[in-house]
C-alpha positions in Angstrom: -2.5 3.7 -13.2 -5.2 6.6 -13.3 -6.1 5.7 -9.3 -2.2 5.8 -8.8 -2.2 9.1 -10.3 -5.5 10.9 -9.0 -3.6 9.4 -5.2 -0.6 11.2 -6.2 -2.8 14.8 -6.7 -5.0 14.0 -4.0 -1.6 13.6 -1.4 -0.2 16.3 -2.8 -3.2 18.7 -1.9 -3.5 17.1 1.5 0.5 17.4 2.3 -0.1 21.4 1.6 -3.5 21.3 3.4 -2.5 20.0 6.7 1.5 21.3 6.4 1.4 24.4 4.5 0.8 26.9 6.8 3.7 26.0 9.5 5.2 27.9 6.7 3.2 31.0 7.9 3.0 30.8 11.6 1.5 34.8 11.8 -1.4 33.6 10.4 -4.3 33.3 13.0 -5.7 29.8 13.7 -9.0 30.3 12.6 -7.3 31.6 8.8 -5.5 29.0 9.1 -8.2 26.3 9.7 -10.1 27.7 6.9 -7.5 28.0 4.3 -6.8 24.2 4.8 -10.8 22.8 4.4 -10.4 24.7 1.1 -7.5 23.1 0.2 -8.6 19.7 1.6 -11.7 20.3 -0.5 -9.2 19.6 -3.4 -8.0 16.7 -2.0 -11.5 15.0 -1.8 -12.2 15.4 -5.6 -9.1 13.2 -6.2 -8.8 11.1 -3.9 -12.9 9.6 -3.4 -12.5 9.2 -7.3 -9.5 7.2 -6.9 -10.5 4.9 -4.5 -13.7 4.2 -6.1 -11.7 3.7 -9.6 -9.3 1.2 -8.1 -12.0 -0.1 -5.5 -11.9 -3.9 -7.2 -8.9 -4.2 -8.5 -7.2 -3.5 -5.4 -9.1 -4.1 -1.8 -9.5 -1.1 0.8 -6.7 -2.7 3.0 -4.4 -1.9 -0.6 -5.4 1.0 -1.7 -5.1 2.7 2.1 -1.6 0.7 1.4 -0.8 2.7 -1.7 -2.2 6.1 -0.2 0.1 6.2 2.8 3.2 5.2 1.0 2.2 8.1 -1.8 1.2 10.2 1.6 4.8 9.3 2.9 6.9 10.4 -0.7 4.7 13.4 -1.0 5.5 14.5 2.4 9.4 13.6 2.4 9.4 16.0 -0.6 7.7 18.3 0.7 9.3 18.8 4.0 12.4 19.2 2.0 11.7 21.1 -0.5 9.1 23.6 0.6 9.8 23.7 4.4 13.2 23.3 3.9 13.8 20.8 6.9 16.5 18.0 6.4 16.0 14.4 5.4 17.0 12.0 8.6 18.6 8.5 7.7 16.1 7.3 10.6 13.4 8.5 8.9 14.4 6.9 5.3 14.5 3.5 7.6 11.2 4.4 9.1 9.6 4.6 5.4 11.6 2.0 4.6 10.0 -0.5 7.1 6.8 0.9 6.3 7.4 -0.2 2.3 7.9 -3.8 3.8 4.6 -3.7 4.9 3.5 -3.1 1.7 5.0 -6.4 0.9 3.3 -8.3 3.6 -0.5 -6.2 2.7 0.2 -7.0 -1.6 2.0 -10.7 -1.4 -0.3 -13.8 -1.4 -0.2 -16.1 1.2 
């Protein structure tokens, strides 16, 4: 649960790193660009020790499984809720299918 957890921080810092600023498009570039490493900086601190916590009990093909469907929610909330866009149906059946992969990556053939 911890490397779920430390995932969920780490996506949450990386969601604002590389989406936050569309917020504030009279920013320059390079402000920008720096603001975001800072911020990604975060994301490093939670997320390399969250892979090397659940590094064993989960291979690197699941745990890159786990981040991008915790990358996905984090961002659908995110886009909703702090850049106000709307929520497609086509994109709910994108992350769906995307979710059945995690089936296919976690289920043992």
């Amino acid at each position: 649960m911890a490397t779920i957890l430390l995932l969920i921080v780490s996506n949450v810092f990386m969601t604002f790193a590389w989406y936050g600023h569309l917020k504030h498009r009279s920013a320059s570039l390079v402000t920008v660009i720096l603001v975001s490493w800072g911020i990604a900086f975060f994301e490093y601190c939670f997320q390399v020790p969250a892979n090397r916590m659940g590094y064993g009990r989960f291979n690197a093909a699941q745990l890159k499984t786990i981040q991008e469907v915790i990358s996905l929610v984090v961002f659908a909330i995110f886009s909703v809720l702090y850049l106000r866009e709307e929520f497609r149906w086509n994109y709910a059946v994108g992350f769906a299918l995307i979710v059945a992969a995690v089936f296919v990556i976690f289920h043992e053939w």
